[in-house]
SEFIZA-3560 file (N, C-alpha, C; in Angstrom, 3 decimals):
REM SEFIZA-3560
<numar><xx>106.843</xx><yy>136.367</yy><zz>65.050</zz><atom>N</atom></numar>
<numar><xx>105.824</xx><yy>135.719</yy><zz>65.843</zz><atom>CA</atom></numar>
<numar><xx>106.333</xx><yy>135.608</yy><zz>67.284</zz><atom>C</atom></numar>
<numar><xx>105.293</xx><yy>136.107</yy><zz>68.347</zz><atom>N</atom></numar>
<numar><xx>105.680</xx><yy>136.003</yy><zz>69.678</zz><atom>CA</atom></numar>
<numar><xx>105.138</xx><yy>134.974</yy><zz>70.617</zz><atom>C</atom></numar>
<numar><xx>105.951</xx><yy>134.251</yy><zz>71.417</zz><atom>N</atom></numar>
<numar><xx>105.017</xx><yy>133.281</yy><zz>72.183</zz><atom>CA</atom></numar>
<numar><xx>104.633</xx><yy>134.062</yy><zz>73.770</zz><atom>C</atom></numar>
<numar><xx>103.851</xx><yy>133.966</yy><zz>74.475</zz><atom>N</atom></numar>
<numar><xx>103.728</xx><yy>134.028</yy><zz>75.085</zz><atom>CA</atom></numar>
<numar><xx>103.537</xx><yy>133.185</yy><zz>76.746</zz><atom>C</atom></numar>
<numar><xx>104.699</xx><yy>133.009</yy><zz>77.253</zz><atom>N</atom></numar>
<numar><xx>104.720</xx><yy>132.042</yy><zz>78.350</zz><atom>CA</atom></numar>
<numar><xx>104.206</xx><yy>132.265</yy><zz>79.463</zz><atom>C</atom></numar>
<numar><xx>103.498</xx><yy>131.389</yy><zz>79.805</zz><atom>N</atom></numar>
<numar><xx>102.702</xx><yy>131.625</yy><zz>81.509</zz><atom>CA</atom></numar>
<numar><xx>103.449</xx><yy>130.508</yy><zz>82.095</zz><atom>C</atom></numar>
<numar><xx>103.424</xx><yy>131.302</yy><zz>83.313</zz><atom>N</atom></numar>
<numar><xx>104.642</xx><yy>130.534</yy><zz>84.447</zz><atom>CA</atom></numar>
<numar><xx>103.892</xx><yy>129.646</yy><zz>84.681</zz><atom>C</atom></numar>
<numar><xx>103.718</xx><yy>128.226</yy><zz>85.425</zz><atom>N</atom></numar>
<numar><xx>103.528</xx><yy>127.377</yy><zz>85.895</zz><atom>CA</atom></numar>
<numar><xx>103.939</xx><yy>126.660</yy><zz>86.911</zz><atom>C</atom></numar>
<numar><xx>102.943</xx><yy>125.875</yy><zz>87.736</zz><atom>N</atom></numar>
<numar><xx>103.548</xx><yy>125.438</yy><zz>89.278</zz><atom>CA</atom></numar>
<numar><xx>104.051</xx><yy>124.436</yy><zz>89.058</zz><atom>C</atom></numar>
<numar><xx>105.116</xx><yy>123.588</yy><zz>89.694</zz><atom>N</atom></numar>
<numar><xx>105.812</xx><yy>122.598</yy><zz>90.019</zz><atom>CA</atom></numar>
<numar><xx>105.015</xx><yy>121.271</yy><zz>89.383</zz><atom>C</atom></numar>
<numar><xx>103.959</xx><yy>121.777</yy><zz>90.558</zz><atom>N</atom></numar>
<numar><xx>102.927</xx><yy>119.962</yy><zz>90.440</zz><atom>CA</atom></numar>
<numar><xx>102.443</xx><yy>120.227</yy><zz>88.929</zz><atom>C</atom></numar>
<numar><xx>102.057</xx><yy>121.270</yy><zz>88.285</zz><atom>N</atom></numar>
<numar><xx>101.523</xx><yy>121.155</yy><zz>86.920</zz><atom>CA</atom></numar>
<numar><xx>102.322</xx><yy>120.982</yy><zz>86.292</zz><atom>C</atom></numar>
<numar><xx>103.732</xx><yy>121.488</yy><zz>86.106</zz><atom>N</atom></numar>
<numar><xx>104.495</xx><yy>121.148</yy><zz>85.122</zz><atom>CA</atom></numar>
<numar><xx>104.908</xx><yy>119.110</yy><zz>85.204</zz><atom>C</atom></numar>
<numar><xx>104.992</xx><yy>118.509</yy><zz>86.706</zz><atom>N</atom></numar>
<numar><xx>104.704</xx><yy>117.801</yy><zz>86.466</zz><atom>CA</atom></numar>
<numar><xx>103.704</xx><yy>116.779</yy><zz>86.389</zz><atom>C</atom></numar>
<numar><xx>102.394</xx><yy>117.050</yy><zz>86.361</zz><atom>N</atom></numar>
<numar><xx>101.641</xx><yy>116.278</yy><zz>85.840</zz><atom>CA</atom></numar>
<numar><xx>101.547</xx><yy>116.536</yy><zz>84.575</zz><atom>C</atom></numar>
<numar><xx>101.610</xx><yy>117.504</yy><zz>83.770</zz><atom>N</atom></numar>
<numar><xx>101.946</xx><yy>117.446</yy><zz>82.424</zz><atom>CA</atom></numar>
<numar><xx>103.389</xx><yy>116.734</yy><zz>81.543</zz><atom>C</atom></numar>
<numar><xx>103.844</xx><yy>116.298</yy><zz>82.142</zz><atom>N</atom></numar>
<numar><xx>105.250</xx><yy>115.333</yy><zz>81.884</zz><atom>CA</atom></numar>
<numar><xx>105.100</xx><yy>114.161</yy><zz>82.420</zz><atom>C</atom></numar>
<numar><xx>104.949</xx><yy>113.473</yy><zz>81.196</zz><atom>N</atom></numar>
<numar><xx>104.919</xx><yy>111.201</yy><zz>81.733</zz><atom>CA</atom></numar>
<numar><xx>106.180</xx><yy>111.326</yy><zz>82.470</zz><atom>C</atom></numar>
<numar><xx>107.178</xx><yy>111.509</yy><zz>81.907</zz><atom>N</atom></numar>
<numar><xx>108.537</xx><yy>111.121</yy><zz>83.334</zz><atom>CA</atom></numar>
<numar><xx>108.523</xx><yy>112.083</yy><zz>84.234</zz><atom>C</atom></numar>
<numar><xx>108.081</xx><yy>113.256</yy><zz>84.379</zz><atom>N</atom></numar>
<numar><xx>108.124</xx><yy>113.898</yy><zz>85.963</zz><atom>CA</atom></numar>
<numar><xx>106.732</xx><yy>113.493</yy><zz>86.492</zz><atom>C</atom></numar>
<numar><xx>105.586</xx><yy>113.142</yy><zz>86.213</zz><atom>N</atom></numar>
<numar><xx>104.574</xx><yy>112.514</yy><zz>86.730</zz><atom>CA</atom></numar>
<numar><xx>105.202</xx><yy>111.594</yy><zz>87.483</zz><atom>C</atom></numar>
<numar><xx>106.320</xx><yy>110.199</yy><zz>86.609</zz><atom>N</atom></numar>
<numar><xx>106.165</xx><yy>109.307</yy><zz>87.086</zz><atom>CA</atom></numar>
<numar><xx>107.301</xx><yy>109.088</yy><zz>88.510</zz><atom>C</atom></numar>
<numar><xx>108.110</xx><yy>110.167</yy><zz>88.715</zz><atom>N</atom></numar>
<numar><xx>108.704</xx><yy>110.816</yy><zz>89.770</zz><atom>CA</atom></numar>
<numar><xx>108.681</xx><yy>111.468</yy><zz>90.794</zz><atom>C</atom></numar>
<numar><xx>107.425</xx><yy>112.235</yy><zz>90.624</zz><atom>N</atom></numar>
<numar><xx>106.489</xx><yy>112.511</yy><zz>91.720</zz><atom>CA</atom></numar>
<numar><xx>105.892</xx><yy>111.723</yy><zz>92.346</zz><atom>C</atom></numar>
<numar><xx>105.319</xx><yy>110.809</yy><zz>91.497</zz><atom>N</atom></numar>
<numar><xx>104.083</xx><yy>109.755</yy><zz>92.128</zz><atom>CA</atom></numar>
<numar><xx>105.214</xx><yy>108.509</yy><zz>92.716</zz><atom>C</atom></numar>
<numar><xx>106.744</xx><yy>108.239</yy><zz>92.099</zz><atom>N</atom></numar>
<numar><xx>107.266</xx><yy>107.438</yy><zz>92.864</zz><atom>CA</atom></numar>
<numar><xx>107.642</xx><yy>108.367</yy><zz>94.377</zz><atom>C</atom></numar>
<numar><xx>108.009</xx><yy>109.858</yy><zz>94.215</zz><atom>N</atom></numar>
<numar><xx>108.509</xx><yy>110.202</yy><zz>95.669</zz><atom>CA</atom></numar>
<numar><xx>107.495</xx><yy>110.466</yy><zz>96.766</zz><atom>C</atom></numar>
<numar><xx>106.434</xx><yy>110.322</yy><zz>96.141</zz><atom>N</atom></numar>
<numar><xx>104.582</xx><yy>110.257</yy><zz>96.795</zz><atom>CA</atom></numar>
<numar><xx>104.729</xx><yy>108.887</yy><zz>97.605</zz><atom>C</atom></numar>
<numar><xx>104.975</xx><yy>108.009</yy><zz>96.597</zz><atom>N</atom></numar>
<numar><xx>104.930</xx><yy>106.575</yy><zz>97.547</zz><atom>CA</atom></numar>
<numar><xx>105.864</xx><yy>106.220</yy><zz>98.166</zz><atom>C</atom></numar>
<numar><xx>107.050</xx><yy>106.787</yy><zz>98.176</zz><atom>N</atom></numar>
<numar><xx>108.395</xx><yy>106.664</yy><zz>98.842</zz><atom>CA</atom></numar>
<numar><xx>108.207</xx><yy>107.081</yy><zz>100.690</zz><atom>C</atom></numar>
<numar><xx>107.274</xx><yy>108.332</yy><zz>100.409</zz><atom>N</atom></numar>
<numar><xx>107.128</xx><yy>108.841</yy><zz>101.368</zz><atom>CA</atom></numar>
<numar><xx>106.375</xx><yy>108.465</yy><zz>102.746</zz><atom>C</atom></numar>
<numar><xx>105.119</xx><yy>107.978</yy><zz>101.710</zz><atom>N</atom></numar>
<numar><xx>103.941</xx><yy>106.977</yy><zz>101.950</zz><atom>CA</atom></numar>
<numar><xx>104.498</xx><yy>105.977</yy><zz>103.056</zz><atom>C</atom></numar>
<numar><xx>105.369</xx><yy>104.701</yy><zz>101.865</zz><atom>N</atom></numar>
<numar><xx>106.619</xx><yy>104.065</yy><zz>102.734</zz><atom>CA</atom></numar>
<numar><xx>106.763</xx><yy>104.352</yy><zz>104.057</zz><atom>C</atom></numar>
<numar><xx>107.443</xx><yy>105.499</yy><zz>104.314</zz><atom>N</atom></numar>
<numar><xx>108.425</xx><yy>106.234</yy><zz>105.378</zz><atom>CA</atom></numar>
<numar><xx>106.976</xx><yy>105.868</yy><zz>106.292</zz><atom>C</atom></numar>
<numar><xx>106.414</xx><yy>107.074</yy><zz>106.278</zz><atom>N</atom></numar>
<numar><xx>104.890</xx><yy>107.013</yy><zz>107.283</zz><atom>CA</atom></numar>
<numar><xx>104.646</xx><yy>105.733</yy><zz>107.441</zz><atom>C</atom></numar>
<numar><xx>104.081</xx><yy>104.413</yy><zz>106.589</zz><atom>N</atom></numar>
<numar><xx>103.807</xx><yy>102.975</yy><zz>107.256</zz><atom>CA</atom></numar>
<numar><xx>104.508</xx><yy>103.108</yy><zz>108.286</zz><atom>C</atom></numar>
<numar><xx>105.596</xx><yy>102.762</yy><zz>108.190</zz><atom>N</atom></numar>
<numar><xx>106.817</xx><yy>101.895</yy><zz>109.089</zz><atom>CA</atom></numar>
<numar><xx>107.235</xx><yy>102.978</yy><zz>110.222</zz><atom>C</atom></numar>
<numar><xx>107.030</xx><yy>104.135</yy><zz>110.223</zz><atom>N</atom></numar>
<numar><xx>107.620</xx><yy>104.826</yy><zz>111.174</zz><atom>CA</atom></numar>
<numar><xx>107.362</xx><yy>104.666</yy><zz>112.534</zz><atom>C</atom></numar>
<numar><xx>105.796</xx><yy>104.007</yy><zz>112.680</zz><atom>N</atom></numar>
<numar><xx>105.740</xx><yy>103.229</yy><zz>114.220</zz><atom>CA</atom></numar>
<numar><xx>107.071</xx><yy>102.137</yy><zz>114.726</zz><atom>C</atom></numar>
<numar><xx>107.634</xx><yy>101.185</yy><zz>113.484</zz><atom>N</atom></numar>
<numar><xx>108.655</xx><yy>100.475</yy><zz>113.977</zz><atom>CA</atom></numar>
<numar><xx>110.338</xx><yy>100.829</yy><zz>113.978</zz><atom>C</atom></numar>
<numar><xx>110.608</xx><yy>102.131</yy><zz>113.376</zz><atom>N</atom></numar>
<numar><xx>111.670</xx><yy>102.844</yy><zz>113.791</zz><atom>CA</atom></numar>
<numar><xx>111.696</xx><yy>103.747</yy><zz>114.979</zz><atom>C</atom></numar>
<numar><xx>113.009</xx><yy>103.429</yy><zz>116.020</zz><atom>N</atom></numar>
<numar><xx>112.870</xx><yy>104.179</yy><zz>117.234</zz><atom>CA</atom></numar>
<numar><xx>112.957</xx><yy>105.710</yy><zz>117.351</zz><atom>C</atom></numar>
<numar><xx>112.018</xx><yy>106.115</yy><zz>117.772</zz><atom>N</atom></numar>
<numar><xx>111.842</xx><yy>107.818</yy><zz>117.902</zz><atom>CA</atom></numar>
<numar><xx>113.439</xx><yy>108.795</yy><zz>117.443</zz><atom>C</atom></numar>
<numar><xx>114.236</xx><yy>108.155</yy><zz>118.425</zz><atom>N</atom></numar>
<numar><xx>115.573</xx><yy>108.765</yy><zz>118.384</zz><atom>CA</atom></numar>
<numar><xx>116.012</xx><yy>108.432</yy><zz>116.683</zz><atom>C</atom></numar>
<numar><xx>116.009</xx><yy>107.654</yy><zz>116.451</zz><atom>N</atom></numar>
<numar><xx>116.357</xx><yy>107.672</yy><zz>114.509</zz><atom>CA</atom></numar>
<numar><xx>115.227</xx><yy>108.332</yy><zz>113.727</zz><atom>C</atom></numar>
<numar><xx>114.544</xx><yy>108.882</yy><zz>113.888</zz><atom>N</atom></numar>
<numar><xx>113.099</xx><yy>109.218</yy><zz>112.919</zz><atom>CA</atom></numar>
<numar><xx>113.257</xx><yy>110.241</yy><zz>112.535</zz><atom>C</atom></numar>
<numar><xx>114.465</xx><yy>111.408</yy><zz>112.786</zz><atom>N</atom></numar>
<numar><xx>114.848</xx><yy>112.584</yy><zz>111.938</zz><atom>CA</atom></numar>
<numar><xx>115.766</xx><yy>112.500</yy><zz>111.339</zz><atom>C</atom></numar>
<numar><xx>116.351</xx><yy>111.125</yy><zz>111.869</zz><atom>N</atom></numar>
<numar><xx>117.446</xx><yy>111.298</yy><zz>110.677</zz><atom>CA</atom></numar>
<numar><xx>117.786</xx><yy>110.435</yy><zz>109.562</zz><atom>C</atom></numar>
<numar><xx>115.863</xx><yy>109.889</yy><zz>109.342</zz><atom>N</atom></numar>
<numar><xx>115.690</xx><yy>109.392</yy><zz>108.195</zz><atom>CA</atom></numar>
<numar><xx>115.072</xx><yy>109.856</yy><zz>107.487</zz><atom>C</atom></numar>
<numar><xx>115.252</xx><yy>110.099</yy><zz>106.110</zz><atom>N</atom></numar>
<numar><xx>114.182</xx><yy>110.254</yy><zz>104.859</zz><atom>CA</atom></numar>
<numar><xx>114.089</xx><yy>109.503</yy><zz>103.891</zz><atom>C</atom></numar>
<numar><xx>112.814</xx><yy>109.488</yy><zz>103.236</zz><atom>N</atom></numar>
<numar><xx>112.645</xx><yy>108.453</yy><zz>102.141</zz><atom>CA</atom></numar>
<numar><xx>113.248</xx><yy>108.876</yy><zz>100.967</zz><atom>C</atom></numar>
<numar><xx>113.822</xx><yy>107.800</yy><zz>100.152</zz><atom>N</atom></numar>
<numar><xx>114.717</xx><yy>107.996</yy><zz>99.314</zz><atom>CA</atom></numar>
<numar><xx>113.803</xx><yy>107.233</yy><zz>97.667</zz><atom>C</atom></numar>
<numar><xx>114.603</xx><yy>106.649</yy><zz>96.682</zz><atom>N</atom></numar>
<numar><xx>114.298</xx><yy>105.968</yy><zz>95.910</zz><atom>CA</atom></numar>
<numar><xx>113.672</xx><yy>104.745</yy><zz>95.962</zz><atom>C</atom></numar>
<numar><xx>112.817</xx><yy>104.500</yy><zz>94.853</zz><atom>N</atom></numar>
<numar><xx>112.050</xx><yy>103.193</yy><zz>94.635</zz><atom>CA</atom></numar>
<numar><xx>112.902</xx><yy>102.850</yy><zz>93.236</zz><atom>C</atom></numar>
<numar><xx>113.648</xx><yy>101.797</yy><zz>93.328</zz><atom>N</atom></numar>
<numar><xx>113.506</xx><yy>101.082</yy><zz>92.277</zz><atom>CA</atom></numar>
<numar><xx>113.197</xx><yy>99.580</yy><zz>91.926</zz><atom>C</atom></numar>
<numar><xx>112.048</xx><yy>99.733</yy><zz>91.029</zz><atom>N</atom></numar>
<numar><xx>111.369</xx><yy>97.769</yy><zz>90.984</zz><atom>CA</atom></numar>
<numar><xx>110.594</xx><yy>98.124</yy><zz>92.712</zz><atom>C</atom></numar>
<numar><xx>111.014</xx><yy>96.766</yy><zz>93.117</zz><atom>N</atom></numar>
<numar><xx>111.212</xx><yy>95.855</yy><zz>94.402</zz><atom>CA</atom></numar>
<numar><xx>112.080</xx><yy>96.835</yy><zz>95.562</zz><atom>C</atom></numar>
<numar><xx>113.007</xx><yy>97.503</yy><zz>95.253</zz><atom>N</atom></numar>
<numar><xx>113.944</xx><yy>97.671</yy><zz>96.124</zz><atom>CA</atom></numar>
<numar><xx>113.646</xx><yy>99.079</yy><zz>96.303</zz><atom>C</atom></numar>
<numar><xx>113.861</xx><yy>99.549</yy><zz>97.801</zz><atom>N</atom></numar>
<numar><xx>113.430</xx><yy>100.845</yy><zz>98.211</zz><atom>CA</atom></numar>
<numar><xx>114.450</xx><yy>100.785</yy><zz>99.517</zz><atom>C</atom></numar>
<numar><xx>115.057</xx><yy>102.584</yy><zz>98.993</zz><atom>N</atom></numar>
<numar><xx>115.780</xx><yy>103.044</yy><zz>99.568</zz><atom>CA</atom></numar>
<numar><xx>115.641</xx><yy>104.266</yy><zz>100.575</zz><atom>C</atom></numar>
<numar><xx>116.428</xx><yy>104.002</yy><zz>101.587</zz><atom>N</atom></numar>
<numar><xx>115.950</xx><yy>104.936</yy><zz>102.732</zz><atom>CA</atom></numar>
<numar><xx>117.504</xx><yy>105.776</yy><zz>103.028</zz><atom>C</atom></numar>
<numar><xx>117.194</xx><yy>106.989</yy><zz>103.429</zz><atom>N</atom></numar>
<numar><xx>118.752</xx><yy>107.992</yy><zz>103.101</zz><atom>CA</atom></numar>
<numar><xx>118.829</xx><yy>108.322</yy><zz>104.905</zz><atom>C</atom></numar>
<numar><xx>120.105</xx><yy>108.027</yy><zz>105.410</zz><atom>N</atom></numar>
<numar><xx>120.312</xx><yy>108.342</yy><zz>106.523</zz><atom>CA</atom></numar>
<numar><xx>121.545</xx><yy>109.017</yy><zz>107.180</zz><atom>C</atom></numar>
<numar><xx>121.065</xx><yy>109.833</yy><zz>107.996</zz><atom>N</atom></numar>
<numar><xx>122.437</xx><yy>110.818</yy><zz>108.120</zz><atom>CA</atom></numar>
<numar><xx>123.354</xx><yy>110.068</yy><zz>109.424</zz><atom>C</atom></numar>
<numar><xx>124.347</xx><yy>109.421</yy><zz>108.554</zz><atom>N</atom></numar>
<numar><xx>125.044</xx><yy>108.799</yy><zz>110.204</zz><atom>CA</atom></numar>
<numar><xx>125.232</xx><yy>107.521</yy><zz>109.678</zz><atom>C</atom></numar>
<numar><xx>126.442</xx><yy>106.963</yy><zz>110.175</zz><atom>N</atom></numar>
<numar><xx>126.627</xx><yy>105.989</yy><zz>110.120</zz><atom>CA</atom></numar>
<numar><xx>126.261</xx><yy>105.108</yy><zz>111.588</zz><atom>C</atom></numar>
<numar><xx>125.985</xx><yy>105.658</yy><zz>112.460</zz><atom>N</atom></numar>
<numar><xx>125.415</xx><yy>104.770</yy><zz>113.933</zz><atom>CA</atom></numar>
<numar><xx>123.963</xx><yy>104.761</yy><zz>113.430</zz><atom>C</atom></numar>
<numar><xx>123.298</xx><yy>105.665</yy><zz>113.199</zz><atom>N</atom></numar>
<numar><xx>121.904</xx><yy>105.822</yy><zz>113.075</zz><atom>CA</atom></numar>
<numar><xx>121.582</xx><yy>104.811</yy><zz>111.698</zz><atom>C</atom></numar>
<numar><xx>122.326</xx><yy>104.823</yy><zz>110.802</zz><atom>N</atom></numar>
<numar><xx>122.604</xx><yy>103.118</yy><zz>109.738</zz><atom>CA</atom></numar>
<numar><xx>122.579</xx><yy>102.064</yy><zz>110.719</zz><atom>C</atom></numar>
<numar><xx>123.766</xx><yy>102.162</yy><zz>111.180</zz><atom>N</atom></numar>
<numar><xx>123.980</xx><yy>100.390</yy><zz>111.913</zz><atom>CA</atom></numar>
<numar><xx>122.783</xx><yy>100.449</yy><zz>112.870</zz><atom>C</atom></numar>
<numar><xx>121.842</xx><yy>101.120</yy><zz>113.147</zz><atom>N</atom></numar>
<numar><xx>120.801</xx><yy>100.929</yy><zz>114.228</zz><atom>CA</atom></numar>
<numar><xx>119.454</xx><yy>100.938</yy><zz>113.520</zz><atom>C</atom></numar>
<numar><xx>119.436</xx><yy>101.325</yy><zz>112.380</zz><atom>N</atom></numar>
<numar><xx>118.100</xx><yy>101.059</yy><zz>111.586</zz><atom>CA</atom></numar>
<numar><xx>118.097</xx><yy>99.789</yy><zz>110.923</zz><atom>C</atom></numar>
<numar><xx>119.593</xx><yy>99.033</yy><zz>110.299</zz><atom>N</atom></numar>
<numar><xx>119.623</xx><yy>98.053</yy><zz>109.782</zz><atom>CA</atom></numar>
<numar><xx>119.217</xx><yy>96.877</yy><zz>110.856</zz><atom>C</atom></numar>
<numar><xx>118.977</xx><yy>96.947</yy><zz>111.871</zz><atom>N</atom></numar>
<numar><xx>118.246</xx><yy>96.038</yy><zz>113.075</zz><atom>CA</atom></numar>
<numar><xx>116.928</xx><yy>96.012</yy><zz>112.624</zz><atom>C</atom></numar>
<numar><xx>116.489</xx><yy>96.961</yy><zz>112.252</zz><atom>N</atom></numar>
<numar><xx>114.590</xx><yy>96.556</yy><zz>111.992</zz><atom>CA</atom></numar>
<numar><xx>114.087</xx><yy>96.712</yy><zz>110.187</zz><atom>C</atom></numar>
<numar><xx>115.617</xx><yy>96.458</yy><zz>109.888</zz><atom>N</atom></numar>
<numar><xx>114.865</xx><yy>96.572</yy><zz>108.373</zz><atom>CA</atom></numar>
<numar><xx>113.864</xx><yy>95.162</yy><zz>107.781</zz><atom>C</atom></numar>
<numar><xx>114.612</xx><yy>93.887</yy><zz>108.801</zz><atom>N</atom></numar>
<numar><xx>113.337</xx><yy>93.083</yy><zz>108.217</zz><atom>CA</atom></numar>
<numar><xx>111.782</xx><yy>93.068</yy><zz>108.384</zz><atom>C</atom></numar>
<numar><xx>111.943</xx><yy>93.812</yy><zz>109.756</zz><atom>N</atom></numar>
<numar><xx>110.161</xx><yy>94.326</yy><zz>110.456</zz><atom>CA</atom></numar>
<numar><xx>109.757</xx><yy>95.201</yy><zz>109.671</zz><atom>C</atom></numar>
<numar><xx>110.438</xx><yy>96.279</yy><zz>108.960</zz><atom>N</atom></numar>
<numar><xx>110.122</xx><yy>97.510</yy><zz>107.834</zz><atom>CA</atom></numar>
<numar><xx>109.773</xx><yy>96.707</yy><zz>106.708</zz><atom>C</atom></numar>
<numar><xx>110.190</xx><yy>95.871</yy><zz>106.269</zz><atom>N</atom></numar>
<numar><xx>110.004</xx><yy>94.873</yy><zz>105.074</zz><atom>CA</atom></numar>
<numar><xx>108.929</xx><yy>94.305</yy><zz>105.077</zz><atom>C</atom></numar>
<numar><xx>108.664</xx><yy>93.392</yy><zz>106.075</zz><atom>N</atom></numar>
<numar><xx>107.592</xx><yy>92.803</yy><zz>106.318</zz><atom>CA</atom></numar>
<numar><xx>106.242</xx><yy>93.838</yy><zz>106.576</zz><atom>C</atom></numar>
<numar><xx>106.556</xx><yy>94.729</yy><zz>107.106</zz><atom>N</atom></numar>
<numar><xx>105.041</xx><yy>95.854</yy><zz>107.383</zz><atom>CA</atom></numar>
<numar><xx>104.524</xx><yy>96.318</yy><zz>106.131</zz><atom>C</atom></numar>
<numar><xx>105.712</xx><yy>96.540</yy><zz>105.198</zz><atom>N</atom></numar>
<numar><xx>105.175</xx><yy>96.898</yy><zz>103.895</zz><atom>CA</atom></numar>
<numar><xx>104.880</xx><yy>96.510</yy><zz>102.777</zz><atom>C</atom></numar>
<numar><xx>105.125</xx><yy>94.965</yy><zz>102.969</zz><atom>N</atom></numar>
<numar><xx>104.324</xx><yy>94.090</yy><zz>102.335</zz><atom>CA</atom></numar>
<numar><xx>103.104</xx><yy>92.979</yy><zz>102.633</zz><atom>C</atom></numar>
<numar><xx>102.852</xx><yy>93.595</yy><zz>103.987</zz><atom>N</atom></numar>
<numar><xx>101.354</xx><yy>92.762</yy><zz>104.560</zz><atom>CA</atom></numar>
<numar><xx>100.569</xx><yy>94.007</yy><zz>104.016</zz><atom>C</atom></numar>
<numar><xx>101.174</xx><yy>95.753</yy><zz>104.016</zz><atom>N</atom></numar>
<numar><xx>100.145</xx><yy>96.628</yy><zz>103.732</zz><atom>CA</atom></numar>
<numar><xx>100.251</xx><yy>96.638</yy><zz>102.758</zz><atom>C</atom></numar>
<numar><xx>100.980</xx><yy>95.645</yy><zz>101.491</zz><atom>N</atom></numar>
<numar><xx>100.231</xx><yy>95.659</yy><zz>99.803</zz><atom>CA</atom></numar>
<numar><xx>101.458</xx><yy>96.022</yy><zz>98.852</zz><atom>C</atom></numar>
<numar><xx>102.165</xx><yy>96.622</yy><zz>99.783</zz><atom>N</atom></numar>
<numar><xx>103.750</xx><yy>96.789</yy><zz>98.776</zz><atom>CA</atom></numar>
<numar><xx>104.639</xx><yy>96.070</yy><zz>98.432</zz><atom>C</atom></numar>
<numar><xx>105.295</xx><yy>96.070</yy><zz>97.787</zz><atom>N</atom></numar>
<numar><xx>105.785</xx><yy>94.686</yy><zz>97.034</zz><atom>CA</atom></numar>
<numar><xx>107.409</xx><yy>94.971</yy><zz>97.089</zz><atom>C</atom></numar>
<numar><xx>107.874</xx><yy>94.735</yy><zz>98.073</zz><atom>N</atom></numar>
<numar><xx>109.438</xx><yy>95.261</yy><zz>98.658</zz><atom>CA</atom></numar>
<numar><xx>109.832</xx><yy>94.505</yy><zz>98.945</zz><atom>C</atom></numar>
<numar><xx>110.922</xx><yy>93.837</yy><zz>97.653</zz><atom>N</atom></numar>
<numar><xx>111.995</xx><yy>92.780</yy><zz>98.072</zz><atom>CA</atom></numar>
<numar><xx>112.831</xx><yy>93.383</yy><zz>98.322</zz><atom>C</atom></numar>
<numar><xx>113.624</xx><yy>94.244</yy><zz>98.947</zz><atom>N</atom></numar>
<numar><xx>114.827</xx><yy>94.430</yy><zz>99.574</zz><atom>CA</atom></numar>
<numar><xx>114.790</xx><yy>96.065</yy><zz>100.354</zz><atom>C</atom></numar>
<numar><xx>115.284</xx><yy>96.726</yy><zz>101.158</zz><atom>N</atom></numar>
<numar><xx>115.133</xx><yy>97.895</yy><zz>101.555</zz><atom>CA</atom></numar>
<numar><xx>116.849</xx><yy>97.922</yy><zz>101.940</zz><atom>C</atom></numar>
<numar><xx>117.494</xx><yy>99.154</yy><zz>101.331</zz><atom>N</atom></numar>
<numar><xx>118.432</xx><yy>99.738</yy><zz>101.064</zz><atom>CA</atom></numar>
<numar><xx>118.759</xx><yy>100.601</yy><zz>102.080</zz><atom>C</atom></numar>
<numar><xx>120.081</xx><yy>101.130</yy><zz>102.212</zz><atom>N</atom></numar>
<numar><xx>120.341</xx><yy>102.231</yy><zz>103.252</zz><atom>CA</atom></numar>
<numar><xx>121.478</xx><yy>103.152</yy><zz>102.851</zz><atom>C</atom></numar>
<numar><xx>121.293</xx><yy>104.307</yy><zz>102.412</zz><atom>N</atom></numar>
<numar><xx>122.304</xx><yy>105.085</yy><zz>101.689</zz><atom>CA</atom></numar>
<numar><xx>122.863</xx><yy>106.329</yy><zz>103.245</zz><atom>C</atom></numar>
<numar><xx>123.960</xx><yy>106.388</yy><zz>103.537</zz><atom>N</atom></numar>
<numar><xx>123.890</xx><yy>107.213</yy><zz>104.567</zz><atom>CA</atom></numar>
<numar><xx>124.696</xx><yy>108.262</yy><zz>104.070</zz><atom>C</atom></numar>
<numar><xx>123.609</xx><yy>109.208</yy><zz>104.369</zz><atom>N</atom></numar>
<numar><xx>124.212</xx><yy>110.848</yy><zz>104.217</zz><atom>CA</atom></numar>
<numar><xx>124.953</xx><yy>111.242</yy><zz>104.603</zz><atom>C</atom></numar>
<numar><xx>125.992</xx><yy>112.528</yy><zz>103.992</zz><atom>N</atom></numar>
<numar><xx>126.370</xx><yy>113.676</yy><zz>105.018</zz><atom>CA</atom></numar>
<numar><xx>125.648</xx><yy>114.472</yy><zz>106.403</zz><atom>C</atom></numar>
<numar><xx>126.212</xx><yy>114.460</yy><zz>107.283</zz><atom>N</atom></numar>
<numar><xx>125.273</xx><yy>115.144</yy><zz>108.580</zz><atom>CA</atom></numar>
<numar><xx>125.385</xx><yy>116.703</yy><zz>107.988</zz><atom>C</atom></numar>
<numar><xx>123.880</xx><yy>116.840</yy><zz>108.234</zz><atom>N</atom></numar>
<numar><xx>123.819</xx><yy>118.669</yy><zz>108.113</zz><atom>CA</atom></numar>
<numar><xx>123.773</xx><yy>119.006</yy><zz>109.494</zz><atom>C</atom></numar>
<numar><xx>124.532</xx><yy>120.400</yy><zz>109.500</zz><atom>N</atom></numar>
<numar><xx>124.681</xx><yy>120.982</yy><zz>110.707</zz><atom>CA</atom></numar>
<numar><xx>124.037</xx><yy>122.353</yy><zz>110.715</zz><atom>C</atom></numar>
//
């Protein structure tokens, strides 16, 4: 007996999977995140942040640099607060800092 497999795209394979659904739709809102708040991060840091993990309450933001860290951690309570007057429910915002790509 032979099966026959048809390739499939990314987004279908995961919307057909409860845990890659539910990984997509968290890096959907992760992203979401990023966009709110990006009016209150300064231009000069805004590439060298990306949205990272949601877990619960706590949402994490990935940054390349340790200056570009110590200078975002200045407005993480204004990031906090923006994203929970717009409905998100973010007790804490995290800061993981990357390797610099060159």
């Amino acid at each position: 007996m032979t099966h026959k497999l048809h390739p499939v795209s990314v987004l279908q394979a995961a919307e057909d999977s409860p845990t890659l659904a539910r990984l997509a739709e968290l890096a959907r809102d992760s992203g979401e995140r990023l966009k709110a708040v990006e009016s209150l991060i300064p231009p000069t840091l805004r590439s060298c942040i990306k949205p990272g993990p949601i877990d619960g309450g706590d949402w994490c933001l990935l940054v390349e640099g340790n200056a570009a860290a110590a200078k975002l951690r200045q407005v993480l309570p204004a990031l906090q607060t923006k994203l929970n007057s717009l409905g998100w429910q973010v007790s804490g915002i995290r800061i993981k800092v990357q390797a610099r790509t060159r």
